[in-house]
C-alpha positions in Angstrom: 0.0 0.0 0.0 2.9 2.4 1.3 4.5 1.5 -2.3 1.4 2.7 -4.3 0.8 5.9 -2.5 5.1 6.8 -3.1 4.5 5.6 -7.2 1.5 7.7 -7.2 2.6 11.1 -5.4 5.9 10.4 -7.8 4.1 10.5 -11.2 2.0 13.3 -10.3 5.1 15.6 -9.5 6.6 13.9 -12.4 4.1 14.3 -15.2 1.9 17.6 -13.5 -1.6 16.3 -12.0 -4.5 15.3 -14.1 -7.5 17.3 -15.8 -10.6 15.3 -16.5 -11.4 14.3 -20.2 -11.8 17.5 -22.1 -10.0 19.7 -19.9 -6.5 21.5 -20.5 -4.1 21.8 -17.9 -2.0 25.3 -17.1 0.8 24.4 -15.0 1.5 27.9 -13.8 -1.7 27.5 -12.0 -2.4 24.5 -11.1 -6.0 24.3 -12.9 -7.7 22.8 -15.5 -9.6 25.2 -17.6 -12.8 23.9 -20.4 -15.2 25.4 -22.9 -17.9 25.2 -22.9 -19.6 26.2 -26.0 -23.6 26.2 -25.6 -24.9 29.7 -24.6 -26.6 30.5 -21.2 -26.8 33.6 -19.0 -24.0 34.5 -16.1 -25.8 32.8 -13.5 -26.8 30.0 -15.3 -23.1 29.8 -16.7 -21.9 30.3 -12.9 -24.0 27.3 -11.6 -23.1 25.0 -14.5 -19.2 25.6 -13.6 -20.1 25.1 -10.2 -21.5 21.5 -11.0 -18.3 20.7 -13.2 -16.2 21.4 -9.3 -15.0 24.6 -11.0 -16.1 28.3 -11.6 -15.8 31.2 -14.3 -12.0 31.8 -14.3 -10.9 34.1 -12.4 -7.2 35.7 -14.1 -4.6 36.7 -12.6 -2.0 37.3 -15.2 -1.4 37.3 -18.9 0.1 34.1 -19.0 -3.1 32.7 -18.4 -5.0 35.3 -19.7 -3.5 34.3 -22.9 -4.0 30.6 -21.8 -8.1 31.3 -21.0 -7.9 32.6 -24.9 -6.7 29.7 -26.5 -9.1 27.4 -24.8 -12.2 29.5 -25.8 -10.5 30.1 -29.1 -11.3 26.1 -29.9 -14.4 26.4 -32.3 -15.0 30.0 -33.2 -18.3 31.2 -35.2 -17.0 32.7 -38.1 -19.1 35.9 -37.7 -18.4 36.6 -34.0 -15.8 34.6 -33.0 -16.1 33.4 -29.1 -16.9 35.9 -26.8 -16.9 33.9 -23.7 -17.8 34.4 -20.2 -15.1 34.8 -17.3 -15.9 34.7 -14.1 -15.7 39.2 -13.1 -18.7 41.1 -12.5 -19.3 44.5 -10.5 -22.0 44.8 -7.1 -21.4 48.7 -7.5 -25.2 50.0 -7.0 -26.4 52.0 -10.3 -24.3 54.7 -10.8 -23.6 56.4 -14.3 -20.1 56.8 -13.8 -18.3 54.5 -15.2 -14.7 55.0 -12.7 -16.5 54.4 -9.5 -17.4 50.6 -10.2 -15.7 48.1 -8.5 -14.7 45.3 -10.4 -14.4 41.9 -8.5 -13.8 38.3 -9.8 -16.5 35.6 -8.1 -14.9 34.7 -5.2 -15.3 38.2 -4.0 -11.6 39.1 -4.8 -10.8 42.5 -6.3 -9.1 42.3 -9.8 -5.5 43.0 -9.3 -4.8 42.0 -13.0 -7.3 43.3 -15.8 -7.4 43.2 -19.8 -9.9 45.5 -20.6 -10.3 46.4 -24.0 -10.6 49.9 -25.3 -13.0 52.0 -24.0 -13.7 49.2 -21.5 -15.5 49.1 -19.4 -18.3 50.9 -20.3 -22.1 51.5 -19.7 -22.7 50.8 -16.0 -25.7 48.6 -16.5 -23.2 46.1 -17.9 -21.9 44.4 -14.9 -20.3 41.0 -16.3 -17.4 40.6 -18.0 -16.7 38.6 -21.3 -13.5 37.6 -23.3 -12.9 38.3 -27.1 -11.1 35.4 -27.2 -10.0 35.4 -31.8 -10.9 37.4 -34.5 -14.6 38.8 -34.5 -15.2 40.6 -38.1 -17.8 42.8 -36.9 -16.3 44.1 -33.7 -14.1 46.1 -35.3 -10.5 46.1 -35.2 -10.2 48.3 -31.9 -10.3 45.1 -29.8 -7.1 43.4 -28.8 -8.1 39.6 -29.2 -8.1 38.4 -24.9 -9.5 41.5 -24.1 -12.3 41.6 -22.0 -15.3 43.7 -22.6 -18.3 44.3 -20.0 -21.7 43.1 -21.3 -25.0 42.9 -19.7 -25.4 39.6 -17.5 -28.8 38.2 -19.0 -26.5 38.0 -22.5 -26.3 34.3 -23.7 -22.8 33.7 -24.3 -20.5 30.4 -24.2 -18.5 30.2 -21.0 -15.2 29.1 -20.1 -15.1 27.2 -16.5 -11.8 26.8 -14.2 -11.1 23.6 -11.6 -8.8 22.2 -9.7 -7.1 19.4 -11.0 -7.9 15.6 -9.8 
């Protein structure tokens, strides 16, 4: 038994730990990231992470802001590419001015690394957050593609979920 466990613990340092089926591994994080390509709302999009042991991905650098990208990048519509969920969202009460919301990822943290795209964010009734993750030919060429842009919640969009690997 003692030999198993030591084998075990020594192929998972070895070869990195394991996603499930589907799921690509960032080592830089320790998380297995997925898309998920059929469109729902925020909070429907929120609970169906939750069910998969994960939740919208909460970045916290380029590297895997670049990583996020890739994933959702996997089966783009060739009018509006993926535009993705990820899991930030403001609780600022209804205020026009665009500087005094406060941006937080799901867990409640505030974002200390952001990709915003130009002019982003904008329009305070839009309290979630999305990724352009490629090319979207009639967003204009403004957007950097991985930049995020803040959209109204009830949108249906395709999601990308993070977890913990297994």
């Amino acid at each position: 038994m003692k030999v198993v466990i030591i084998i075990s613990s020594l192929l998972a340092f070895t070869y990195g730990c394991v996603c499930p089926e589907g799921w690509s591994y960032l080592r830089i994080t320790d998380h297995c990231y997925r898309l998920f390509p059929e469109r729902k709302n925020y909070e429907d999009a929120k609970a169906s992470c939750k069910a998969e042991g994960g939740y919208l991905p909460d970045i916290q650098s380029a590297a895997e802001n670049s990583f996020v990208r890739l994933v959702a990048f996997q089966g783009a519509d060739q009018r509006w590419g993926w535009l993705p969920w990820i899991g930030a969202y403001t609780d600022t009460p209804g205020t026009a001015n665009n500087d005094q919301l406060h941006w937080q990822w799901e867990d409640g943290m505030p974002m200390t690394y952001t990709n915003w795209c130009p002019m982003n964010p904008s329009g305070y009734w839009e309290r979630c957050v999305q990724m352009l993750s490629d090319n979207c030919p009639i967003c204009g060429n403004q957007f950097r593609m991985g930049c995020w842009n803040n959209i109204g919640c009830e949108s249906q969009l395709p999601y990308v979920c993070k977890r913990p690997t297994i």
